[in-house]
C-alpha positions as CSV (number, residue, x, y, z in Angstrom):
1,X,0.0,0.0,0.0
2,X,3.1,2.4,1.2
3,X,4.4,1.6,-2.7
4,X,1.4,2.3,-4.3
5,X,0.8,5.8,-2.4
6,X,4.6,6.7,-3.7
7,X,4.2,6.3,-7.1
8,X,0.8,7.9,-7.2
9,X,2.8,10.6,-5.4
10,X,5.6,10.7,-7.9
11,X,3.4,10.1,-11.1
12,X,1.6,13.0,-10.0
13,X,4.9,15.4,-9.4
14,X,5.8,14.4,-12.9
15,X,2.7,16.1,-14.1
16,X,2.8,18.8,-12.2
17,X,6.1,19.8,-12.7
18,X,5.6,19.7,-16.4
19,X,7.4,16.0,-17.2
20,X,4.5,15.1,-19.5
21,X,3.9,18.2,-21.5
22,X,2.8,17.8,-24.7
23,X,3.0,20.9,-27.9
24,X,-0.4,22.6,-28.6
25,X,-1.6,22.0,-32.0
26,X,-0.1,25.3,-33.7
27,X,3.2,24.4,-32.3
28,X,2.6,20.9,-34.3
29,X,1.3,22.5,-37.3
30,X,4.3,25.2,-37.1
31,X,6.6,22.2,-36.7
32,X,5.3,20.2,-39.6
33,X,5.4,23.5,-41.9
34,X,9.1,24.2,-40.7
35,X,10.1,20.1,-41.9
36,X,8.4,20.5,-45.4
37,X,10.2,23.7,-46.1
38,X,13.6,22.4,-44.9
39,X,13.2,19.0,-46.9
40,X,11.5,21.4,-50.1
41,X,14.7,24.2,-49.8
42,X,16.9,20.5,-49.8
43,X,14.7,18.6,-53.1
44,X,15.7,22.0,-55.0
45,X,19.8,21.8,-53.5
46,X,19.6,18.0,-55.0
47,X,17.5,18.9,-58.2
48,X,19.9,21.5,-59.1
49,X,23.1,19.5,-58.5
50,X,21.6,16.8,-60.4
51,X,21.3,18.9,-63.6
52,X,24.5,20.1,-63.0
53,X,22.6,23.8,-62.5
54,X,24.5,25.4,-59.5
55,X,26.4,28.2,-61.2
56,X,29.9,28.1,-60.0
57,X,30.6,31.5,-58.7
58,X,33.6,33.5,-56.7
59,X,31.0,34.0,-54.0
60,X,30.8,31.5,-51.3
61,X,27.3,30.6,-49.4
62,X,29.2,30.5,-46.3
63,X,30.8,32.8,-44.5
64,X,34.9,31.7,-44.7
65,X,37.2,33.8,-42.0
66,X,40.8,32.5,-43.3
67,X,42.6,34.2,-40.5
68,X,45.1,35.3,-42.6
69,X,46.1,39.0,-43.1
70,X,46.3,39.4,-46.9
């Protein structure tokens, strides 16, 4: 009986304290939106280095810090 009342006491503390917390539905939808734009922006990055269509250019994308002085 002593076990039982201790893990009602701790299963509730979980919830209380915030353990079990779940994301509201506009989180989920937000969430889902955010996946199918990252994985559309990535279909395009494969699409054009499969036709061979990314323009080579003296540009870089990212950001390069060389260190050097010169």
């Amino acid at each position: 009986m002593k076990k039982l009342l201790v893990l009602l006491l701790v299963s509730l503390a979980f919830v209380i304290g915030g353990c079990t917390m779940s994301e509201s539905a506009s989180e989920a939808h937000r969430r889902r939106m955010n996946i199918v734009d990252v994985q559309m922006h990535e279909m395009a990055e494969d699409w054009d280095v499969l036709w061979l269509m990314d323009r080579p250019s003296g540009l870089n994308a990212n950001h390069v810090r060389s260190g050097l002085p010169y």
